[in-house]
Structure formats: C-alpha cells, structure tokens
C-alpha positions, 0 to 999 in steps of 0.5 A: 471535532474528529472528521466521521461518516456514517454509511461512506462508500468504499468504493469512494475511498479505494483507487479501484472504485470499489466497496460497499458501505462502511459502518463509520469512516474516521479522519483523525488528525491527532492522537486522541482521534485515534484512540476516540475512534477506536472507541467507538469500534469497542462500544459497537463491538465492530471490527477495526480497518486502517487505509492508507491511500487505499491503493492495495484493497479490495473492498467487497460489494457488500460492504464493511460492518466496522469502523475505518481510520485513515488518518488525516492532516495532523500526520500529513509532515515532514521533518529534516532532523539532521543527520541524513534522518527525516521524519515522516508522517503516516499519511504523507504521499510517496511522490511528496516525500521523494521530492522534498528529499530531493529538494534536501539532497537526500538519495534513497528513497528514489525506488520508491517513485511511481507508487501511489501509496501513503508513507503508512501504507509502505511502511504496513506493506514493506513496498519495494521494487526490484533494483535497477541492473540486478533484478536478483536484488530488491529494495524494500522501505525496511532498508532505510527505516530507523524506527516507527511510531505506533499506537498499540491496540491493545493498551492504547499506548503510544510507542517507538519501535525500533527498526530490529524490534520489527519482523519484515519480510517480502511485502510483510511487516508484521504490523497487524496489531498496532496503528502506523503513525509515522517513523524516521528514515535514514538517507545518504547526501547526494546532488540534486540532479543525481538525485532526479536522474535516479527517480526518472529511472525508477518512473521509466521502470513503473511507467506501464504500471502508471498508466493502465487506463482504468482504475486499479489497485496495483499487483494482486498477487505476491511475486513467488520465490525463486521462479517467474513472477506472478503476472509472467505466470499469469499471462503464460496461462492465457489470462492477460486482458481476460474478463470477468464483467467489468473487471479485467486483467490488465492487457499492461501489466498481467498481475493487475486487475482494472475496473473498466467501469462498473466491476463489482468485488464478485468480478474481480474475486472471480478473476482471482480465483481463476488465475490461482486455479490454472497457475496451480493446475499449469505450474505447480504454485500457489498464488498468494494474494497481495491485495487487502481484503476488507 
C-alpha cells in the first residue's frame, strides 16, 4: 500500500522545523507510486512538490494545499557496476554514499561531505563546495554525474538523461519538470586512508556550518558572482545574530537562519527581506534566494 498522510505537518518534514499542513504527503518506494501520487494531485487539481531530506526549504506557516513526494525505501541503494560507476538511489543520504564509496576505494565524492542532503536533493540543486586550496574553483555534483534517471511529468514516462542532455548551472540544474529518481556517477580508485584523509578536510571546512545550535535549513542565499559571498555581505550590513521572533541569523555562519525554537516562515521572510533590502541599498547587489520556497 503506497505510505500517505492527509494534513502532515511541515514543519515535521523540514530540517528548520518549519511549515503548516500539507494536503497529502506521499512515501512511494517503487514506480507505480510515483505515478499514483501524481494521480492524485491531477484528480484534486492540486499543485505537486518533491523533498528530498528537506534541508533547503522553507515551508510557510500556512501551509501547502497540494500533494508532497519524497520518495522512499524502494530508491534508498546503491550499486557498484564496475568501472569506477555507481548507481545511486534519489534518497540515498549523502554521508552513506561517501562512505560506502570509500569502503570501495572510490575518490570523488568526498566534497560532498558535511551536507545534510538526499542524492536526489543535490542532484536538483547541483550542491557543490568550493575546492580545497583555490577558492576560485568549485566542485559541483554535475562534475561527476554520467546520467540520471527520471519520471517526466508530462507523459508519465520513465527516462535516462544523459549528462550533456541536462542544463547545469550555479545551484541549478534545470530539473523542474521531471521527478529525480537516481543516476550514476563516475569516480576515480583511490586508497582508503587517502580517501578519509579528503572527507575530514572537507568536514573541517563544514565544521561550523555542521554545528549551528539550532535548526536550520543551510545557505539562504546564493553566493554573487564575482564579489564577496552572501553571508560576508550580510555580516558587513551588521545583520549577523540579527533577530526576528524566533528566527535569527546565525552568529556562526551569516548566510544561514536557525530557528531558535518556535519561529514561524513570517520571522524568517522578514529577515530575508531585511538582508536583500540593505545588501542592495549598501552594496548595489541583489541577493538571490537558495532556499525553496513551498
């Protein structure tokens, strides 16, 4: 029987603690799961939304009238297919696929450590970090992406988009129209040793950021192109441990907002407003945000 809830809280679902209730919350794990749910969006006329581990959205307080997919066991694997490639399932957790990677002397997933993030997710965010030693340089999941599997929501169809096929760009991927089911990635051998010696240089890097003390939903805002980035802009306007009811910019790391216990969305869509309005009056830019808004 496909997993539902009628009226699921948000706010239960998201890692800022956050969000009214939901029309239906779905857990497929196969296929056909996928497509019931969908069915049910279309015969309610109700909008459609996708989490993955929930780490990048803001849900509002009022809720969302719609129907919610985050999909389950059945796309929880992982599969060495030889030749340095391994597939992935959409809701496989980051921190297991680094470490079963390592566990197989596989090297290049290792920036990926420290976010709290399904495969699906990253792969609808393109995640990356900048690289260890040249900040100048990023490393994005795009980079080591063979293809990816999805069901169009158009014509309910099951396809494999090879990596060229898919428009990537700064925490973008272009994957709008289609539900993320899994996709391969190709890595390099490596040691074992070499291998964990890399994670704990990117967890060192993400150490603050792992730490904040409060619930949160990771970077609100996009980092510019070709000047500071946004939470170094953010704390030079004085905003850093600014509050708004229950919600704060993080005294840790400027460009996150925690939820210090009870904020609601309003709290944290003001301190985003606030942060856009005297970045743009102090520094000419306009703040783009990287959280999801549902």
């Amino acid at each position: 029987m496909l997993k539902h809830e009628y009226g699921k809280m948000m706010s239960d679902c998201t890692s800022l603690k956050i969000g009214g209730p939901v029309f239906c919350w779905f857990e497929p794990e196969d296929f056909e799961g996928i497509v019931e749910a969908i069915s049910v969006a279309e015969t309610n006329k109700k909008a459609l939304a996708f989490f993955g581990n929930g780490t990048n959205i803001l849900a509002r307080d009022e809720g969302f009238d719609g129907v919610a997919i985050r999909l389950d066991g059945g796309f929880n694997y992982i599969e060495d297919e030889g030749n340095r490639l391994v597939r992935v399932g959409s809701a496989v957790f980051l921190p297991r696929l680094i470490k079963e990677c390592a566990e197989l002397g596989l090297t290049g997933c290792e920036f990926l450590s420290g976010i709290p993030a399904s495969f699906g997710g990253v792969l609808f965010m393109n995640a990356g970090v900048r690289s260890i030693g040249d900040r100048e340089k990023r490393k994005e999941i795009k980079d080591i992406i063979v293809d990816i599997d999805v069901l169009d929501l158009r014509d309910k169809k099951r396809k494999t988009l090879k990596r060229n096929d898919i428009e990537f760009s700064y925490r973008s991927s272009g994957l709008e129209g289609v539900c993320i089911l899994g996709g391969r990635i190709r890595l390099e051998k490596d040691k074992k040793s070499a291998i964990i010696n890399r994670i704990d240089s990117f967890m060192e890097k993400r150490i603050g950021l792992c730490d904040l003390g409060f619930p949160s939903a990771g970077s609100v805002f996009r980092n510019p192109q070709g000047t500071r980035p946004a939470g170094r802009l953010i704390e030079e306007c004085g905003l850093k441990g600014y509050r708004v009811g229950k919600a704060e910019f993080s005294v840790v790391h400027a460009n996150v907002i925690v939820n210090t216990g009870g904020a609601t969305s309003k709290d944290v869509f003001d301190l985003i407003d606030l942060a856009k309005k005297r970045v743009k009056k102090r520094f000419g830019i306009e703040l783009e945000l990287e959280l999801k808004v549902i």
